[in-house]
C-alpha positions in Angstrom: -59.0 -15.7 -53.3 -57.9 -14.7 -50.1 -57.4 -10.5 -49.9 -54.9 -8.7 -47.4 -55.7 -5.0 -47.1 -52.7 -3.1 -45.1 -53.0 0.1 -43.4 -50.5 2.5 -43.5 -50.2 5.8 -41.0 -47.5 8.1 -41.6 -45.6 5.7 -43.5 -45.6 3.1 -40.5 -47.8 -0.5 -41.3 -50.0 -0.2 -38.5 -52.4 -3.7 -39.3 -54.1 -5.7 -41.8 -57.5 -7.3 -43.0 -57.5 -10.8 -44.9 -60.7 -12.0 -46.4 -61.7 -15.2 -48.0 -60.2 -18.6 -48.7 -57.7 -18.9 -51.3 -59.3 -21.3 -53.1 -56.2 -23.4 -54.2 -57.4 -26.9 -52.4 -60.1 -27.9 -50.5 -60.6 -27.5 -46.6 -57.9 -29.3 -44.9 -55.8 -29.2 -47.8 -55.3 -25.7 -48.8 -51.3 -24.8 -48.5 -51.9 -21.5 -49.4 -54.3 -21.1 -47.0 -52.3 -22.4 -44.3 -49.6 -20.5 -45.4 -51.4 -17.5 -45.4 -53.3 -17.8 -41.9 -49.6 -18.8 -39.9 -48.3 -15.9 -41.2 -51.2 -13.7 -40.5 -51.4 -15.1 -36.9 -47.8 -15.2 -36.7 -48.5 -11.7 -36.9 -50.5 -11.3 -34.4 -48.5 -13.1 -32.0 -46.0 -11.2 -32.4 -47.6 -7.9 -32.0 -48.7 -8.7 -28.8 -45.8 -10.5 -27.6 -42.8 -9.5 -28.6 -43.5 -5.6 -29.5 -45.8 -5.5 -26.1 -48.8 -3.3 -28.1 -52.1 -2.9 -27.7 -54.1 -4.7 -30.3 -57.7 -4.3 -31.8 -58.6 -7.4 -33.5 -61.6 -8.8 -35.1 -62.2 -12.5 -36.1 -64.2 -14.6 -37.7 -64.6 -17.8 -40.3 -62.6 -16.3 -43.0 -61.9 -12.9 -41.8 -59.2 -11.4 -40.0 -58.7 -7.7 -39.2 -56.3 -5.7 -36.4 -54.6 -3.1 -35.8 -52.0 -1.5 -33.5 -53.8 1.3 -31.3 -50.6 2.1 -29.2 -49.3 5.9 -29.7 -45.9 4.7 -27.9 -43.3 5.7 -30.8 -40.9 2.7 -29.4 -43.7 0.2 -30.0 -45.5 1.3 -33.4 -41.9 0.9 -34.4 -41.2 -2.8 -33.2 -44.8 -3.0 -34.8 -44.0 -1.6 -38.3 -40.9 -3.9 -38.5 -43.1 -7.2 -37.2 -46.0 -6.1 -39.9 -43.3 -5.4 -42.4 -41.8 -8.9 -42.5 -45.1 -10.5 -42.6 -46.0 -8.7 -45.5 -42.6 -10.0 -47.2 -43.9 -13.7 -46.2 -47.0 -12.6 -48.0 -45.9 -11.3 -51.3 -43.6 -14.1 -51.7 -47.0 -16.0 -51.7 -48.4 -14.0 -53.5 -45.8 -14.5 -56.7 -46.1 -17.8 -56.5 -49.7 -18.3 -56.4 -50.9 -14.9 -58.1 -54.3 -15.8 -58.4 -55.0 -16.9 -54.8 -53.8 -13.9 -52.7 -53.9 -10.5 -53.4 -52.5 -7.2 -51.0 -53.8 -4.0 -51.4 -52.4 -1.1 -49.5 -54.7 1.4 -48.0 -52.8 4.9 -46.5 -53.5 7.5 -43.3 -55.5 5.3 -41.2 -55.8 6.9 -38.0 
């Protein structure tokens, strides 16, 4: 099962932290997976690109964390919104294929 942790601060989505496979295929063939991970980078992308902020990010096999570290009030905005519509793409996943993703919410991180 692959788990998406999002942190909140002061009501704004600020990043997120997806664990694990989903489990639904193998390697290769997983859609949920795939799903999951181009949304996720999608993300990312975006963050960076389009809302112009400042990213931490950690990666690795099966692990994705980051978070927006800009204090620019314009820019966590754009952020929120970006982060916001991911997490729609996500729990639309996640009722379709309940036990392969799950989100948790996790509030004031600074």
């Amino acid at each position: 099962m692959t788990k998406v942790k999002l942190f909140y601060s002061d009501g704004m989505l600020i990043g997120l932290e997806a664990r694990g496979h989903s489990g639904y295929a193998e390697a290769g063939k997983d859609i949920v997976c795939a799903a999951i991970s181009t949304l996720i980078q999608t993300g990312l992308l975006a963050l960076t690109e389009v809302a112009g902020a400042e990213v931490e990010k950690k990666e690795k096999d099966g692990y994705l964390y980051y978070k927006v570290i800009s204090n620019n009030a314009i820019t966590l905005e754009k952020s929120d919104i970006i982060l916001k519509s991911i997490v729609v793409g996500l729990a639309d996943i996640a009722k379709g294929y309940p036990s392969h993703i799950r989100l948790e919410e996790t509030k004031n991180v600074h």
